[in-house]
VODO-713614 format. One record per residue (C-alpha): x negated, y, z; residue in three letters. Coordinates in steps of 0.001 Angstrom, whole numbers, plus 500000, padded with zeros to 6 digits. Each point is the difference from the previous one (the first is absolute). Example, Ala and Ser with C-alpha at 12.3 -4.5 7.8 and 13.67 -1.06 7.14 Angstrom:
BEGIN
487700495500507800ALA/498630503440499340SER/
# end
This chain:
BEGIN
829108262993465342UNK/499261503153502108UNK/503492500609500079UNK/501065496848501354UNK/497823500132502443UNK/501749503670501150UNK/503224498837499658UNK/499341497449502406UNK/498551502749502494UNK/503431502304500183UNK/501122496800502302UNK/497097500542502329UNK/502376500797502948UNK/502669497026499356UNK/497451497424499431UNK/496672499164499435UNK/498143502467497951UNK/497266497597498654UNK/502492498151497425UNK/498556497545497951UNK/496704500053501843UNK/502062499048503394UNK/501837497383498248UNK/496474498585499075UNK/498010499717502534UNK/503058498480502360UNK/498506496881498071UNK/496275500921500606UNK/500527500649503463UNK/496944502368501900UNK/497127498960501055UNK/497353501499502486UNK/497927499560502975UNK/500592500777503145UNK/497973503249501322UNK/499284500057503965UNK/503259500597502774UNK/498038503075500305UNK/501129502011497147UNK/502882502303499704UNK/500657499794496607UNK/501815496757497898UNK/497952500072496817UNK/496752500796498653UNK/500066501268496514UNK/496880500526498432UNK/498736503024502197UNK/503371500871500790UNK/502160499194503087UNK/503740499415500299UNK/500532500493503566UNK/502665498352502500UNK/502440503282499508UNK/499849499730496299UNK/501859496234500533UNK/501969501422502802UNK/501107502498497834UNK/500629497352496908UNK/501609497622502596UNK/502774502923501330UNK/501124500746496511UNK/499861496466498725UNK/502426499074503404UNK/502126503131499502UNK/500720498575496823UNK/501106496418501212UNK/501388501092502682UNK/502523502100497517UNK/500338496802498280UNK/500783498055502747UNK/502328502747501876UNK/497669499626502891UNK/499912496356500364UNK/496565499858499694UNK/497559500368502735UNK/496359500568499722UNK/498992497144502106UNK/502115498098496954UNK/498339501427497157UNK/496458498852501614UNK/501066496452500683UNK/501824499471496667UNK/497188501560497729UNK/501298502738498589UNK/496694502007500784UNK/497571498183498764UNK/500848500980496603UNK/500497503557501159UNK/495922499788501048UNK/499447498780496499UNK/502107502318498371UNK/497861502840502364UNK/496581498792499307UNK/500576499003495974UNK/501026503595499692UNK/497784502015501392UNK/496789497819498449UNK/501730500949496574UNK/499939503345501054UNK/496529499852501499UNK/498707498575496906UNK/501980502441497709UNK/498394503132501662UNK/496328498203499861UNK/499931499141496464UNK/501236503750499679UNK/503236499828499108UNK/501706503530500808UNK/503279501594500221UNK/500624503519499201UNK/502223502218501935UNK/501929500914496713UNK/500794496080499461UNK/500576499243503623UNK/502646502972500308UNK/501396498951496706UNK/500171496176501331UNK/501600501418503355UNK/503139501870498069UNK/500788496800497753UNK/500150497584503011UNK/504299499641500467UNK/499820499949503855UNK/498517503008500258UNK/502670502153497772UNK/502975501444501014UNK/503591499132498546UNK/499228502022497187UNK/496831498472498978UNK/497672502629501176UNK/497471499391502572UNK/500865500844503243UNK/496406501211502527UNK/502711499250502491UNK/500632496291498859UNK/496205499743499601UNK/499171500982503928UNK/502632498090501549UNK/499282496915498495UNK/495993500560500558UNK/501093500714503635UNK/501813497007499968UNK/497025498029498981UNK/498174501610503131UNK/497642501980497708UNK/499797504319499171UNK/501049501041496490UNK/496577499966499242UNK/498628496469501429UNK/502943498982498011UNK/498769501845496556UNK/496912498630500741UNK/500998496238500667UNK/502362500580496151UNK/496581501220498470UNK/498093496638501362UNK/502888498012499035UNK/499749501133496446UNK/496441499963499621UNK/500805496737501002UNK/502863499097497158UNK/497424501438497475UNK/497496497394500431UNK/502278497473500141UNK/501736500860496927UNK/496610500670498051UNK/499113496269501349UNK/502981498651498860UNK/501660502045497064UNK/498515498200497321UNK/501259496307500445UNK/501762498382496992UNK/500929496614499646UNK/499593497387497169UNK/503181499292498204UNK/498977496345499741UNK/499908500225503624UNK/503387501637500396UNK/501656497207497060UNK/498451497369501842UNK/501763501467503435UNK/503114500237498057UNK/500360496406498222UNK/498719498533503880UNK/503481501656501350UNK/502348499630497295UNK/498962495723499651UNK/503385498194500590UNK/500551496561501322UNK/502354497545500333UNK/500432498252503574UNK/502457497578501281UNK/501343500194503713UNK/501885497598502386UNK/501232500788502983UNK/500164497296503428UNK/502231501767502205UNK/499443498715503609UNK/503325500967501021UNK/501845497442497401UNK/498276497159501313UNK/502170497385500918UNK/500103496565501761UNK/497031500860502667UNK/500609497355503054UNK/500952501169503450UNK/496821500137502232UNK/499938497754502917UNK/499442501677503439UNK/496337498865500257UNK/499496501524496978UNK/501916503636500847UNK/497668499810503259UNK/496314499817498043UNK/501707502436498076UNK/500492501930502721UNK/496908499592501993UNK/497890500592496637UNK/501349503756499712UNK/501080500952503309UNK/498668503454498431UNK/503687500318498649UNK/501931499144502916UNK/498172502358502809UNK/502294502049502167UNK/498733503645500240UNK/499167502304503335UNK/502676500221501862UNK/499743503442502446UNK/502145501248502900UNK/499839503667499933UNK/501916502918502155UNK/499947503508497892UNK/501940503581500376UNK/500711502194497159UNK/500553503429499843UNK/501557501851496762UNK/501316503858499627UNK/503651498500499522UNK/500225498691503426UNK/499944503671501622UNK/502310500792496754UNK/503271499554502159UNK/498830502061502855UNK/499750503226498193UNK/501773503064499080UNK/498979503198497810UNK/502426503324500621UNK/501388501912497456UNK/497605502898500351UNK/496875497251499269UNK/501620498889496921UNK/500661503378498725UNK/495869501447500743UNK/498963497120498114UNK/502484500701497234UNK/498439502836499753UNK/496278499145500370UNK/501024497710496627UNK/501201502927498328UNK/496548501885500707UNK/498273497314498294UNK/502185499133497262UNK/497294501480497655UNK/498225497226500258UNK/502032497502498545UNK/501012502559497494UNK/499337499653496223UNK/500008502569496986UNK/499781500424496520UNK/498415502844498006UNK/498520501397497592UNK/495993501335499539UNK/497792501537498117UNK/496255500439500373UNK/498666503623498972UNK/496133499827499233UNK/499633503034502231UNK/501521502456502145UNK/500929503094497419UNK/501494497262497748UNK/502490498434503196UNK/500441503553500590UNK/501721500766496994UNK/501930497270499421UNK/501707500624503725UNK/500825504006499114UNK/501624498512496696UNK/502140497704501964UNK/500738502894502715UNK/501077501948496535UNK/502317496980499269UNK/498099498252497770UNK/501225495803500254UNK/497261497400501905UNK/500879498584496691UNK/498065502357497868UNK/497301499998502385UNK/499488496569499372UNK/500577500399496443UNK/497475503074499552UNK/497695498127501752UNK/499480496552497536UNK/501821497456502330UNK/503114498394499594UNK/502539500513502161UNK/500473496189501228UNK/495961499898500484UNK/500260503049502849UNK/503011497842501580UNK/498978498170503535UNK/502116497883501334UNK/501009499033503630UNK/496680501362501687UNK/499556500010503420UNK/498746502668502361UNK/496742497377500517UNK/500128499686495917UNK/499802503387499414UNK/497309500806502622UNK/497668496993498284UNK/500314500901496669UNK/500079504027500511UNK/498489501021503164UNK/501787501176503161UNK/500724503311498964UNK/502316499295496890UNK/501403497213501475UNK/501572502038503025UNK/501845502536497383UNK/501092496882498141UNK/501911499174503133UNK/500708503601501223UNK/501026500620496389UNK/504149500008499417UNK/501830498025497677UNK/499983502014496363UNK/497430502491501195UNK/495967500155498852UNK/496858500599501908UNK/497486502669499801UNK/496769498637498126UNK/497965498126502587UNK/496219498827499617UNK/499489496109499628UNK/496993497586499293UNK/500134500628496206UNK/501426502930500042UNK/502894503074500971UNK/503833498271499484UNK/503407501026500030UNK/502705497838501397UNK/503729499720499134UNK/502200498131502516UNK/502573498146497965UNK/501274497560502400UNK/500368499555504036UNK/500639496343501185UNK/500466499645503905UNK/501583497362501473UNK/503735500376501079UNK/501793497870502640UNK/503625500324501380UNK/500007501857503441UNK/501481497077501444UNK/497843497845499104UNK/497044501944500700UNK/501183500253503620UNK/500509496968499963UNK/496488498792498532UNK/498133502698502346UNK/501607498497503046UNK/498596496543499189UNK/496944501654499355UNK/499538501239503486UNK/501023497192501727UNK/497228497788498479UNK/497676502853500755UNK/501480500025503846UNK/499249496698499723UNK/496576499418498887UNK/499089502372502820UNK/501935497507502389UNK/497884497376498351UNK/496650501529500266UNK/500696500790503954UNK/500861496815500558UNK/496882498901498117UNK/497944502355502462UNK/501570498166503077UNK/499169496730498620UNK/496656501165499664UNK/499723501245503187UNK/501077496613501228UNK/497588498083498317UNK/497159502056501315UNK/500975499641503654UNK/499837496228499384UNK/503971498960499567UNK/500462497013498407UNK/503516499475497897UNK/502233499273502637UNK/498634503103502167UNK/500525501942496679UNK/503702498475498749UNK/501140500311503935UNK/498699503752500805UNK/500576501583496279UNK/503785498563500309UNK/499084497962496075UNK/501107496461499272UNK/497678496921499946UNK/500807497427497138UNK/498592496729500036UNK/499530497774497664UNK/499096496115500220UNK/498584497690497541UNK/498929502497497382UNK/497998499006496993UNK/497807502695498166UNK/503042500930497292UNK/502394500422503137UNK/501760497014499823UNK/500574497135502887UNK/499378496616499897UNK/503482499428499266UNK/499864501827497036UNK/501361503048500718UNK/499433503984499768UNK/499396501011503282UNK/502193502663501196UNK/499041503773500726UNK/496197499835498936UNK/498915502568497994UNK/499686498232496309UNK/497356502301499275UNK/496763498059499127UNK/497704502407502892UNK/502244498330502740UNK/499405496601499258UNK/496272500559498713UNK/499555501194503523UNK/502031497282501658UNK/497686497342498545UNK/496550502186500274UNK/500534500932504128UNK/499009497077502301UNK/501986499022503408UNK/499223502160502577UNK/499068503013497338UNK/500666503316501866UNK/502877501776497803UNK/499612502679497688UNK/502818502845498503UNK/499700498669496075UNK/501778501960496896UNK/501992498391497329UNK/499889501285497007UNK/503545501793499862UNK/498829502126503347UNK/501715497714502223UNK/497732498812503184UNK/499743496581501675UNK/498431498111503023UNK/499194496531500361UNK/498610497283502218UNK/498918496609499097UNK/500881497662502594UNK/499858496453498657UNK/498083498317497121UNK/500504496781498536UNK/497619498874497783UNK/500643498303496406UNK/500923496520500083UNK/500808496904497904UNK/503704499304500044UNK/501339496759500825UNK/500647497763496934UNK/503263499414500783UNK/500829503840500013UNK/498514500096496471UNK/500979496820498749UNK/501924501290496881UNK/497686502822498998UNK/497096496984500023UNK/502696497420497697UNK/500151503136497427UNK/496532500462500419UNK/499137496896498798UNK/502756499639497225UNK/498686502769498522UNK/496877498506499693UNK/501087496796498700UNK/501503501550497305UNK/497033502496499220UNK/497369496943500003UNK/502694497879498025UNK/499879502952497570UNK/496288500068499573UNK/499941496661500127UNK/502587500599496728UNK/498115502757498477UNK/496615497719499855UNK/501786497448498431UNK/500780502378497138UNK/497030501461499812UNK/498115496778499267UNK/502835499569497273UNK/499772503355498729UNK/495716499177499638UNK/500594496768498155UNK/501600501270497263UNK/503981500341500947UNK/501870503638499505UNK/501534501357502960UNK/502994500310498218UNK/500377496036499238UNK/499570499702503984UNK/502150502735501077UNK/502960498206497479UNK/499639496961501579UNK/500489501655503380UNK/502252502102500727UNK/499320501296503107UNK/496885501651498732UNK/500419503810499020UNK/497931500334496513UNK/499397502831497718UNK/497758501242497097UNK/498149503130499766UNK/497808502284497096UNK/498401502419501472UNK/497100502773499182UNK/497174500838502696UNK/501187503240500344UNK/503693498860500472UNK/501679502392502595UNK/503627498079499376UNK/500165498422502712UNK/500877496643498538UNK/498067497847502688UNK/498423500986502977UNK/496086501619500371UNK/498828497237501458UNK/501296497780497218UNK/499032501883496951UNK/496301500121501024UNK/500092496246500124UNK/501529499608496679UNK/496431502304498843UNK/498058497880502241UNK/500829496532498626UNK/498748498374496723UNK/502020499013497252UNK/502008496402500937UNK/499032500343504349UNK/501976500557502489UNK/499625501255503475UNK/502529499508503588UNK/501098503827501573UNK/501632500657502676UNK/503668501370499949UNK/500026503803500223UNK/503329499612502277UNK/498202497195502272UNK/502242497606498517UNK/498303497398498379UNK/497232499586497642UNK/499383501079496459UNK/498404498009496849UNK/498908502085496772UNK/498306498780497210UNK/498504502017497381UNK/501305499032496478UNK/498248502393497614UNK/498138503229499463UNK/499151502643497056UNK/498683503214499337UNK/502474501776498991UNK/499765502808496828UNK/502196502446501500UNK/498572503310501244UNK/500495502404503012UNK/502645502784499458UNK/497904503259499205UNK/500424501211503448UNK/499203497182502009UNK/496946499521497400UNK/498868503954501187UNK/500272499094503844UNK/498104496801499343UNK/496958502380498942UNK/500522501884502879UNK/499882497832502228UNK/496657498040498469UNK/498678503562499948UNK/500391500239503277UNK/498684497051501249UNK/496541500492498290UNK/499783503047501393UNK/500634498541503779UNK/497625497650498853UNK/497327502548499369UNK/500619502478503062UNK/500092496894502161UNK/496594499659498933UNK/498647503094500098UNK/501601500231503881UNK/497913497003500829UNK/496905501960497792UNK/500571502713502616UNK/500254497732503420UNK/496808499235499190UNK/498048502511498290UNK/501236502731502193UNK/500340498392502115UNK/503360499656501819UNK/499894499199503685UNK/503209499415501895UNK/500006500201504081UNK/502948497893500889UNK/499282500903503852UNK/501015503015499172UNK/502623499138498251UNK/501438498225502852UNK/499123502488502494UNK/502348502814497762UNK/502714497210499854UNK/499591499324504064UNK/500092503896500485UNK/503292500346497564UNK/501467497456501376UNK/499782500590503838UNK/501487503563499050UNK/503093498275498683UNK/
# end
């Protein structure tokens, strides 16, 4: 069990390092009163505090992570509103009262076990398996802690993961318990299913006008014409200075060669190593390769295999994480064929064989060519940004858009009738607005009379705009909608005439008659019969559908509706029985598992709440807010 509960804590930088305890208490939820605005700190834990820069700390790496996930989509104001930390305070505060209550009951660590821990955890080895002190520091810096807050915080953690396990390591469960599980999900039953599609409906009258009009007037909901704005706007984009610019010869050249100077960064090699225990012994093996001895035998002499020591397409940033500066630098000072002179690393003195130089070629031509471009859009992001700074200037002194458009020389667009997805009231795109969704969001946030303000898109490109008319939403005329409010209604007709239908056969179905006799006699109706297991994962009706068929009793019947929206469904149960068969082996082992599991989220769920209490566990949600408020007005 102990192990299980380390394995899960190699994936404390990915995800959440609590595991199963995370997973149950997300269903406990956390408790707590609230301790005076006063206070700086966001928990009480027994006698111990967890102060506002522990969360602010938790809350940075927890948003560093979505944000990766998200590619930066994610702002922190959304991760407040939406929720997201509300389980990152639990996750905080469950954690470190384990890890309180660990160190009181006297639960201790060694440094020979938390070293030994340290190596085995995968993140922190290099691409060799060996633990790398460089790996270790980075990522505690990346955490925002020293190497040793971050030991410290790994010893707490697994003081932590040792009561837990010793709490919950000796859970079994009852095979009666685990048969009975097994015949509830393998019962089968027999069910019967019709069909009413609205859509094949037939024969529904034509609605007089009087009719179409209460129609009408009782959902004008559907038939309301959206905001309508009038809006003048400017853009300004890089491309428009594009035609106005010219790079010489002698510019294209200097920054051919400024790429050259740099082309060991996007340079990649293979090579060799082998790691020497000490100095004398890296010593020796380089005089026997200045005597001519092969890398090969090196490698040989010294128990690895030759494709072990290979690396393969290793950058100069590779080579510097995994080795240190210093050998990565005669890596990639290093020539094709040659070897390096032993060099110190982390675990270690190594010798390097370069096997293989991959740089990236491209015809002259081309290159000119490319480089040209390249400079031009540079030219003219520096056009852009004066401009910008003009604008700016503008806007300070007061201008308003016309002032701006007529002394800046930049064209004013206008565009009339707009509707918040940029089309006009007759239906079209309008022309030359940005289709970026920050131009319109700020069309339909500013107010008439709004003093204008330089906005970014989010390809770089700029824009201006003024609101200068806005016409509310409004109920269109019934005459404009008249044939939108006629399908309206048909559809209708035909879904009520299909319920209508499907209650019929339902009170059928409950009297004794077999879907199937009905469905014969009919055939419009769409029938079909099913056997089926609890556990079916076939796919033979929908979700929604199967649960009703383990719902109903033997003989009922119950009314769904479609899954497409079209139409109703009737099922009616026909028969049930336990069936004999038996799990496969495997699926039989990760039944256990996962009953083993949930007792023992039972019992830590409990002994949380045991804690909240006895400890007890006081939460300040005023400071909570106040570190959310202070993160968020950063952003």
């Amino acid at each position: 069990m102990l192990q299980l509960f380390r394995s899960g804590l190699t994936s404390y930088f990915a995800t959440a390092l609590l595991g199963l305890l995370i997973a149950s208490f997300a269903l406990w939820g956390i408790g707590g009163d609230i301790l005076g605005g006063a206070s700086n700190n966001i928990a009480q834990i027994g006698d111990s505090k967890l102060s506002r820069n522990d969360y602010a700390r938790e809350f940075q790496n927890k948003y560093a992570e979505i944000q990766q996930q998200s590619e930066g989509e994610i702002t922190k104001e959304m991760v407040v509103d939406q929720g997201y930390t509300k389980r990152w305070v639990a996750d905080l505060i469950q954690r470190k009262t384990f890890a309180y209550t660990a160190h009181k009951l006297n639960i201790r660590i060694t440094d020979a076990e938390l070293r030994k821990f340290i190596m085995s955890i995968e993140v922190f080895q290099d691409t060799f398996g060996q633990f790398s002190k460089a790996k270790f520091e980075s990522i505690a810096r990346y955490q925002g802690y020293s190497a040793t807050e971050f030991e410290e915080i790994l010893r707490r953690d697994l003081e932590r993961q040792y009561l837990m396990s010793s709490i919950a390591s000796s859970i079994s469960v009852p095979n009666i318990l685990q048969d009975t599980l097994v015949k509830f999900l393998l019962e089968e039953r027999t069910a019967e299913i019709i069909t009413v599609k609205a859509s094949t409906v037939k024969n529904i009258p034509t609605p007089t006008e009087e009719e179409l009009i209460k129609y009408y007037q009782d959902s004008t909901e559907n038939y309301m014409a959206p905001e309508y704005r009038d809006i003048r706007f400017m853009t300004l984009s890089s491309s428009d200075f594009a035609k106005d610019i010219t790079v010489t010869a002698e510019e294209v050249d200097q920054a051919i060669t400024d790429q050259a100077n740099t082309k060991a960064e996007n340079e990649k090699r293979d090579f060799q190593q082998i790691l020497f225990d000490n100095k004398e012994a890296a010593d020796k093996a380089f005089a026997d390769l200045e005597k001519g001895r092969s890398f090969k035998d090196i490698i040989l002499a010294s128990g690895a295999l030759e494709d072990e020591a290979l690396v393969r397409d290793n950058t100069m940033q590779d080579s510097t994480d995994t080795y240190g500066i210093n050998a990565a630098e005669l890596i990639f000072t290093t020539q094709e064929g040659q070897y390096t002179h032993p060099v110190e690393t982390d675990f270690g003195w190594r010798i390097f064989n370069i096997t293989k130089i991959s740089a990236t070629t491209v015809d002259k031509n081309t290159l000119r060519v490319e480089t040209e471009e390249k400079l031009k859009k540079e030219k003219a992001l520096d056009l852009l940004y004066n401009k910008t700074e003009l604008i700016n200037d503008e806007l300070a002194a007061g201008a308003s858009l016309s002032d701006i458009a007529e002394n800046l020389n930049i064209k004013m667009h206008t565009a009339l009738d707009m509707d918040a997805t940029g089309y006009n009231s007759k239906g079209d795109l309008v022309k030359e607005i940005p289709t970026d969704t920050v131009f319109l969001t700020k069309a339909f946030s500013s107010m008439e009379g709004d003093e204008p303000a330089l906005e970014e898109l989010s390809n770089g490109d700029y824009f201006l705009l003024a609101v200068d008319n806005i016409k509310g939403s409004s109920l269109r005329p019934f005459e404009d909608v008249k044939s939108s409010v006629l399908d309206l209604w048909l559809a209708r007709a035909r879904e009520n005439t299909a319920r209508e239908k499907a209650n019929e056969l339902l009170i059928l179905a409950q009297e004794g008659k077999t879907l199937a006799d009905l469905a014969a006699k009919q055939t419009e109706l769409a029938f079909t019969s099913v056997t089926l297991a609890r556990n079916d994962q076939t796919g033979q009706v929908t979700r929604t559908i199967q649960n009703s068929i383990f719902d109903l009793d033997v003989n009922s019947a119950k009314i769904l509706p479609a899954a497409d929206g079209n139409g109703f469904v009737v099922v009616k149960l026909l028969s049930k029985k336990i069936s004999d068969k038996a799990l496969p082996s495997e699926q039989n082992e990760q039944l256990k598992k996962i009953l083993v599991q949930e007792y023992e989220q039972r019992i830590l769920s409990n002994y949380w709440i045991h804690l909240e209490n006895a400890l007890p566990v006081v939460i300040n949600e005023r400071a909570i807010n106040a570190v959310h408020d202070q993160l968020v007005s950063r952003e």
